[in-house]
N, C-alpha and C positions, 0 to 999 in steps of 0.2 A: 408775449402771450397771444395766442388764437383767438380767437371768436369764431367759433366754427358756427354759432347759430346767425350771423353776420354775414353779408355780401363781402368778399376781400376786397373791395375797397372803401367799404369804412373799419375794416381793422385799425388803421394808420388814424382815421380820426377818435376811434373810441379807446383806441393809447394815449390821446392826450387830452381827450379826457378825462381818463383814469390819472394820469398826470394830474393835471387840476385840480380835481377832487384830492388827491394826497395831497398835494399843495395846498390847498384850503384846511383841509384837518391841520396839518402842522400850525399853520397859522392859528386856528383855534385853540391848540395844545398851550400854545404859548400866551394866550389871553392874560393869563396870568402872572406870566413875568411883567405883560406892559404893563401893568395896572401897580405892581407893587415899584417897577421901576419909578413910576410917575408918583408915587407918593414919596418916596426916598429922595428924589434928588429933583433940583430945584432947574429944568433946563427948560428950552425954546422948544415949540411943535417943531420946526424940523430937525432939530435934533433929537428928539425923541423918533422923530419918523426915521432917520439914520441910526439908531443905534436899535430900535425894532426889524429894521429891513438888514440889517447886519447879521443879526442875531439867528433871523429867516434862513439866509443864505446860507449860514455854516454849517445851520444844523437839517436842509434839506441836503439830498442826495444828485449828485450830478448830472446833468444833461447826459445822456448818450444817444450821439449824434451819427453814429455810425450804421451805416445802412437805410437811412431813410432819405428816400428819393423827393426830391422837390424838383415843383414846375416851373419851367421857367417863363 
């Protein structure tokens, strides 16, 4: 996506911001499941912290890593 009201060089960082921000919402979508997870079944914080950030993963959308230029 453009940011045409944007200098093009922070395109590249207000795409992952925009990133972040969806990533945050999903996480908040799913508030929900932790909460009813953690009353159901009887586990340890990090494995509740593994079966939340599992859950994250599958149901976020993939990196696409193609075309963006890093500094070395």
């Amino acid at each position: 996506m453009k940011y045409w009201n944007l200098f093009q060089q922070q395109w590249y960082t207000q795409n992952l911001v925009d990133a972040f921000n969806a990533n945050e919402a999903l996480w908040d979508e799913l508030k929900a499941r932790r909460k009813l997870r953690r009353r159901l079944f009887s586990l340890t914080g990090q494995e509740y912290k593994a079966l939340d950030l599992l859950e994250f993963e599958a149901l976020r959308p993939l990196d696409d890593c193609i075309g963006i230029q890093t500094v070395p």
